[in-house]
C-alpha positions in Angstrom: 18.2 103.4 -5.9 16.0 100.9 -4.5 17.2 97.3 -3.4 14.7 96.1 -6.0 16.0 98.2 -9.0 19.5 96.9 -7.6 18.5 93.7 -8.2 17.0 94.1 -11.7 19.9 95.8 -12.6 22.0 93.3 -13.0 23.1 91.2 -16.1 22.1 88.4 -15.0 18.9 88.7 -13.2 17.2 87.2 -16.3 19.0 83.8 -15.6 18.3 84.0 -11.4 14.1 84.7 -11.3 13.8 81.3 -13.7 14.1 79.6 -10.0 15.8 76.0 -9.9 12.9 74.5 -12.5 13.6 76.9 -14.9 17.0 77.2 -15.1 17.7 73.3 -15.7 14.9 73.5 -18.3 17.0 76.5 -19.6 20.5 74.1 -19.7 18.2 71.1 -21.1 17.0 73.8 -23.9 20.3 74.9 -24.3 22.2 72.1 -24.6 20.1 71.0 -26.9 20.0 73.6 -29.2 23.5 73.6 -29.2 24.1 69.7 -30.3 21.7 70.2 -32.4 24.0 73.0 -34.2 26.9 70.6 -33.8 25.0 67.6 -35.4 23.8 69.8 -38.3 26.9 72.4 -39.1 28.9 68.1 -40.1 27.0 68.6 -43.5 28.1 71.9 -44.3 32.2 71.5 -43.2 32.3 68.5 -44.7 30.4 69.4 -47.9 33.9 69.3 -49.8 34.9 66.2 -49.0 31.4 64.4 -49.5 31.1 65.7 -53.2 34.5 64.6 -54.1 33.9 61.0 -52.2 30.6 60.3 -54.0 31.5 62.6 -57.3 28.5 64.4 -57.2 27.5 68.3 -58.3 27.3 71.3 -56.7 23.8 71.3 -57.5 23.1 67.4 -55.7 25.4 68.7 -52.8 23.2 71.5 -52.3 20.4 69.0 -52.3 21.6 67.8 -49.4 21.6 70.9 -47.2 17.8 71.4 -48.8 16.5 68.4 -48.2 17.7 68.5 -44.2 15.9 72.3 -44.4 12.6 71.0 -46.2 11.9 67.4 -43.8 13.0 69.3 -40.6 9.9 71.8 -41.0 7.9 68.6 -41.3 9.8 67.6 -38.0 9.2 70.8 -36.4 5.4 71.4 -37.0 5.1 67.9 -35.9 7.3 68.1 -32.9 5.0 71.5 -32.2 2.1 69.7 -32.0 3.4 67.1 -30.3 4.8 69.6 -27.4 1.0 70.9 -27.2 -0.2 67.2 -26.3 2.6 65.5 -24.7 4.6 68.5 -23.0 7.4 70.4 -24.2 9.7 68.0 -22.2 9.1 64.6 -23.3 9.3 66.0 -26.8 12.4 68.1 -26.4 13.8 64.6 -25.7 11.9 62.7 -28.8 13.4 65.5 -31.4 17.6 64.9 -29.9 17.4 61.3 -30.0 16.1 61.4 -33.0 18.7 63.6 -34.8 21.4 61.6 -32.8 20.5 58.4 -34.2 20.3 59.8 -37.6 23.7 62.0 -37.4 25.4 59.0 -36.6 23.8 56.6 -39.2 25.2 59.5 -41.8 28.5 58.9 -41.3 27.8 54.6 -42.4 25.9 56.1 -45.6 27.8 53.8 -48.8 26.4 56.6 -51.0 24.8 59.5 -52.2 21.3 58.0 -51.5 21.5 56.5 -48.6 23.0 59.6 -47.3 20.6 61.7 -48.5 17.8 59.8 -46.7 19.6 59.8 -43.3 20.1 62.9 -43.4 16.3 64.0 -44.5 15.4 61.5 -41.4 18.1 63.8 -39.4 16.3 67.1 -40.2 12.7 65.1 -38.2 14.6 65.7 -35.3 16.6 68.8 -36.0 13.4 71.0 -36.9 11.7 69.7 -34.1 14.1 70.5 -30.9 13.7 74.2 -31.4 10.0 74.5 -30.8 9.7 72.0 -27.9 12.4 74.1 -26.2 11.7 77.5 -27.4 8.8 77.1 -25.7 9.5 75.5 -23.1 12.0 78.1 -21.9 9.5 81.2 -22.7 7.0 79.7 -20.3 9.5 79.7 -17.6 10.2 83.3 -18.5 9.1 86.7 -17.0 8.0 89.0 -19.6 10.5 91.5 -19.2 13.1 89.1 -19.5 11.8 86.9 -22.0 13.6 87.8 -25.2 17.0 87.7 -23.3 16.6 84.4 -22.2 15.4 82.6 -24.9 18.0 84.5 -26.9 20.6 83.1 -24.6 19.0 79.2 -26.0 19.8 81.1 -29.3 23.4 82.0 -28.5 24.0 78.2 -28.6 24.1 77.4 -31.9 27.2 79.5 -32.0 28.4 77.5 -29.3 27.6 74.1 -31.3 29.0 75.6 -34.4 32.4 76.8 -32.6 32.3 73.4 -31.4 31.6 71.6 -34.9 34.7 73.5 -36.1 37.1 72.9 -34.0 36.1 69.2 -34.5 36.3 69.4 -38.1 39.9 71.3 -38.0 41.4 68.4 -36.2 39.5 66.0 -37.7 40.8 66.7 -41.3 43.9 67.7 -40.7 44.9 63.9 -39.0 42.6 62.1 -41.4 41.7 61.7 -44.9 39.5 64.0 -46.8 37.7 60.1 -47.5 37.7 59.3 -43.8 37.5 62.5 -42.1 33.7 63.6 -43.2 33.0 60.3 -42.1 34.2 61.0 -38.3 32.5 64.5 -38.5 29.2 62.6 -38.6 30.1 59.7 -36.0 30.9 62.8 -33.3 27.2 63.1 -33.7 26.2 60.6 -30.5 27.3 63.0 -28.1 23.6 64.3 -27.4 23.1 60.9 -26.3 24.0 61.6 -22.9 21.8 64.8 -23.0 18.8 62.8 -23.4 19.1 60.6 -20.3 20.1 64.3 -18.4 16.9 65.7 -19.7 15.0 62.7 -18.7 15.8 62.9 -15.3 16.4 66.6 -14.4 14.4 69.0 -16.6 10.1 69.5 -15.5 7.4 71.3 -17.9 6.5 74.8 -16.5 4.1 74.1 -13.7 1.3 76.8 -14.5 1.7 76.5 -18.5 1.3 72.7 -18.3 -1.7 73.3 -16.2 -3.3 75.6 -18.5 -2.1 72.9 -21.6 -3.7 69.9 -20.2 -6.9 71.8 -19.3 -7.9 72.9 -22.7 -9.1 70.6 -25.0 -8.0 72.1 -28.5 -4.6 71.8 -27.8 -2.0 70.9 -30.5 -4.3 71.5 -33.3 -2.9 72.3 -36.6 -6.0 74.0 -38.0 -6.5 76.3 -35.2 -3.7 78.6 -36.1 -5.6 79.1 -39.4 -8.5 80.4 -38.1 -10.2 84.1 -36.8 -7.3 86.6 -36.0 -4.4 83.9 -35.7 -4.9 83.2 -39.5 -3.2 86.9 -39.9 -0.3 86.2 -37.4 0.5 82.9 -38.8 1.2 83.7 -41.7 3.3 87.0 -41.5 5.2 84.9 -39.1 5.9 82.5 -41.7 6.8 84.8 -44.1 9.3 86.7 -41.8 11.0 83.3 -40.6 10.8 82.6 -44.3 12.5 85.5 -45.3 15.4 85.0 -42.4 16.4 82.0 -42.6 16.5 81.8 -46.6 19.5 84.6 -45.8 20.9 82.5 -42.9 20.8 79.2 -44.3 22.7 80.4 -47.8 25.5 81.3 -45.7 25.5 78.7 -43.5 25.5 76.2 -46.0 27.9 77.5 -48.4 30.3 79.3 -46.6 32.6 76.7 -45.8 32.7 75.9 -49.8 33.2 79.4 -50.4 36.3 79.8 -48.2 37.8 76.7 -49.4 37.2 77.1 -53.3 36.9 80.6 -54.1 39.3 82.3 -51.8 41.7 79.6 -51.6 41.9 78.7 -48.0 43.5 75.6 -46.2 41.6 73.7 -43.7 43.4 75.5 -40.8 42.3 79.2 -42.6 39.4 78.1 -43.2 38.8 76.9 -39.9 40.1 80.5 -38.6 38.0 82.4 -40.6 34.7 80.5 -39.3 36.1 81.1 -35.9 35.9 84.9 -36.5 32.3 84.3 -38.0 30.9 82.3 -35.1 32.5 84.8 -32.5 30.3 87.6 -34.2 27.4 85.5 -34.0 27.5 84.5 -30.1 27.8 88.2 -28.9 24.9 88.8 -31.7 22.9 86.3 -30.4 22.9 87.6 -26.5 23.5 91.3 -27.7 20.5 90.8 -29.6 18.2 89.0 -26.9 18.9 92.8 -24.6 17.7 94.8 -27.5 14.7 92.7 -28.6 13.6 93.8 -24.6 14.8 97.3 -25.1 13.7 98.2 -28.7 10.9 95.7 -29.0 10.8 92.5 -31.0 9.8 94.2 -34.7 12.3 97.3 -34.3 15.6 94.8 -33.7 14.2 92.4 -36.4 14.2 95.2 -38.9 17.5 96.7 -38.1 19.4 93.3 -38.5 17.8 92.3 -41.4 19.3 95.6 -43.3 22.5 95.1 -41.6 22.6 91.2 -42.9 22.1 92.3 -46.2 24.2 94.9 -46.6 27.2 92.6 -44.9 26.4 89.6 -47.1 26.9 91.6 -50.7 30.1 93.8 -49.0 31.7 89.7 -47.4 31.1 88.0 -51.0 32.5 91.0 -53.6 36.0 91.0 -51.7 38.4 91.2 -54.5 40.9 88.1 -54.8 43.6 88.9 -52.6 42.1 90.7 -49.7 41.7 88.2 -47.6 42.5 89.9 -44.4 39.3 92.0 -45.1 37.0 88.8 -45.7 38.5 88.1 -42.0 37.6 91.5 -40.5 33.8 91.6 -41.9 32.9 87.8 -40.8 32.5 89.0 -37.2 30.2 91.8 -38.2 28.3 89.6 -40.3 28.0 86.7 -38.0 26.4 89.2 -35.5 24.1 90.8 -37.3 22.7 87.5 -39.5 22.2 85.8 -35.3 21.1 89.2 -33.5 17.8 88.5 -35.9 17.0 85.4 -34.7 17.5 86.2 -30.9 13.6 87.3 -30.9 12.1 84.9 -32.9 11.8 82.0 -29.3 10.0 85.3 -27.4 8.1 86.9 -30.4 6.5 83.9 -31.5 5.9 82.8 -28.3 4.3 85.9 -27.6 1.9 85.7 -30.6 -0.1 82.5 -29.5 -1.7 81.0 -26.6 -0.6 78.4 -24.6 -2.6 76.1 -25.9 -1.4 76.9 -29.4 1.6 77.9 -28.5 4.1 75.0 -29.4 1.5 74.1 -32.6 2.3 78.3 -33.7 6.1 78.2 -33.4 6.6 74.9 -34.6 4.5 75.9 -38.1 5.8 79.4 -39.0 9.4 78.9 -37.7 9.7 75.6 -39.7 7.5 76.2 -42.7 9.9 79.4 -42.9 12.6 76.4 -42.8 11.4 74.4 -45.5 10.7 77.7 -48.0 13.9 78.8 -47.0 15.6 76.1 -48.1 15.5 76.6 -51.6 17.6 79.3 -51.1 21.2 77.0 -50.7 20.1 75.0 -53.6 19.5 77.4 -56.2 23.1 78.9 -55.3 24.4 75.3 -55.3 23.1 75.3 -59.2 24.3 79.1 -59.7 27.6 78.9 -57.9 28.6 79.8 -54.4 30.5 83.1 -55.3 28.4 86.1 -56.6 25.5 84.4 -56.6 25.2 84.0 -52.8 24.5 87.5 -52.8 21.2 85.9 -53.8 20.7 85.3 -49.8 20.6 88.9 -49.3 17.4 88.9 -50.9 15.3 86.6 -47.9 16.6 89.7 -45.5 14.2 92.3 -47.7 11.0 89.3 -47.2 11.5 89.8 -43.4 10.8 93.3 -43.5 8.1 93.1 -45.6 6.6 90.6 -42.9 6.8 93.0 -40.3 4.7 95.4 -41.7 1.6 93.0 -40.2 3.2 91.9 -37.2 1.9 93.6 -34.1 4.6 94.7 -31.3 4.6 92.0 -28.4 7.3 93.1 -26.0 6.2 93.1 -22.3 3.0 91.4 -22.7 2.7 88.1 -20.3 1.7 84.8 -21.4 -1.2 83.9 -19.5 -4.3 82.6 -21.7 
């Protein structure tokens, strides 16, 4: 064995060739995908307690998780575009002070309408911070690395939603139900300090912001629509449409679910998320290695079937066997974040630099805002049997991928 295959065999060679540039844009990215994950999972946890405060319906509660869904793909197309003219950095930090500010203002809302609005003005920033770093991080990338490392960005919104949870479980068990989804929110100005990190210590990727600033076309919208992109746009729409529809349904509800239909305190419920989340960190770097080994389309379509199979199997538990609802959540958790480890690198992958913050930003987020129907209607239906209705966004994905090309390995150079 050569010293060079040595060197490449190792775990975490993915993490050492991003050079010192890359590897603080990697933490910037990171960090703020995570808070971003912390700042969004207060709706869902506190869900419960905001219904009964303001005495509104499962169907307006739902609303709420929608309309965060729907105005962050309007943050996120716009936050593309804006990485394509601006730089990926400068927006990375536009998108977490915005849904800092916003997080905060939630937890001041004196009712249902006033939270609804902060919250929609949350999602601007919420949809936007995974484009500007997505990208951002793939241009530091080697190709044979790529889908590892932006997976590893990926892997924290497990760490923000661990993080969110243990807040939440200390949080309402010393305070009022009243009180306590207030708090939830207030925790929200931590990514503060990111910002002023970012600010200082994270730098564009020196040859893709060359290439950005020297074409002219850059960040426009209409240019994904046109000649051979028009194809790849909107299969990729329809595959992050079909994805997160399943994720978000889950992630919305799930918390409700425990609490209400099987009967859990704050402390099980709490535990039973934990198992959840632990799934979905190891499926979230697990998956990043096999979206470079298998390819991006063959680990997309393998975790979409395993997502939908788990979701129907987690919500027809009988009553009473609760100690299997425990065992499948780290399954599930896997399999439903293993899918999205390859959407930073595939998407990435399918446009040009130029384009390239303008692509993601549309099909990721416009997959977002379709997808967000999906909590709703089971907020109108009910959050037992009829989340199974998630299930169904896993069978859109692999539709999509029938006119996807294969991008593994391919560098991004135009």
């Amino acid at each position: 064995m050569t010293a060079t295959t040595a060197t490449e065999a190792r775990p975490f060679d993915w993490f050492r060739t991003l050079g010192k540039r890359g590897r603080r844009a990697f933490l910037g990215a990171f960090g703020g995908y995570g808070l971003d994950s912390f700042d969004y999972q207060t709706l869902p946890l506190g869900l419960a307690a905001i219904t009964a405060y303001f005495g509104i319906s499962s169907g307006e509660a739902g609303l709420l998780g929608t309309t965060t869904l729907v105005v962050s793909a309007v943050g996120g197309v716009g936050a593309g575009m804006l990485a394509d003219r601006i730089g990926r950095v400068r927006t990375l930090q536009i998108t977490i002070a915005m849904y800092t500010i916003f997080t905060v203002l939630c937890g001041f809302a004196p009712n249902f309408e006033t939270l609804l609005i902060f919250r929609a003005l949350q999602g601007l920033g919420f949809g936007g911070e995974w484009a500007a770093g997505a990208a951002l991080v793939a241009e530091y990338s080697q190709a044979k690395y790529r889908g590892r490392t932006v997976a590893f960005v990926q892997s924290a919104w497990a760490v923000g939603w661990g993080l969110s949870v243990i807040v939440y479980t200390v949080v309402f068990s010393v305070a009022s139900d009243d009180v306590a989804w207030r708090i939830m929110f207030w925790t929200g100005v931590i990514p503060a300090l990111l910002v002023l990190w970012v600010r200082k210590s994270v730098q564009d990727a020196p040859r893709a912001e060359e290439r950005r600033v020297a074409t002219r076309t850059r960040g426009t919208l209409t240019q994904i629509f046109k000649g051979d992109l028009l194809r790849t746009t909107f299969f990729a729409a329809l595959l992050a449409t079909g994805v997160q529809g399943g994720y978000y349904t889950i992630s919305t509800w799930l918390p409700s679910y425990l609490k209400k239909t099987r009967e859990l305190t704050v402390i099980g419920t709490g535990g039973y998320l934990a198992f959840l989340i632990t799934g979905a960190f190891v499926g979230y770097v697990c998956g990043g290695y096999l979206t470079d080994l298998m390819g991006r389309k063959k680990t997309f379509l393998t975790f979409a079937l395993l997502s939908a199979a788990l979701i129907v199997a987690y919500t027809q538990i009988p009553k009473g066997a609760n100690g299997l609802v425990l065992v499948l959540g780290f399954p599930l958790g896997f399999s439903m974040s293993a899918i999205f480890s390859g959407f930073g690198a595939f998407l990435a992958e399918l446009y040009p630099t130029a384009l390239r913050g303008t692509g993601q930003g549309f099909t990721y987020n416009f997959g977002r805002a379709v997808g967000a129907v999906f909590p709703t209607i089971v907020g109108f239906l009910g959050a037992g049997g009829a989340i199974v209705f998630g299930a169904l966004g896993y069978g859109i994905a692999v539709l999509a991928l029938l006119g996807l090309p294969e991008t593994r390995g391919i560098e991004l150079v135009d």
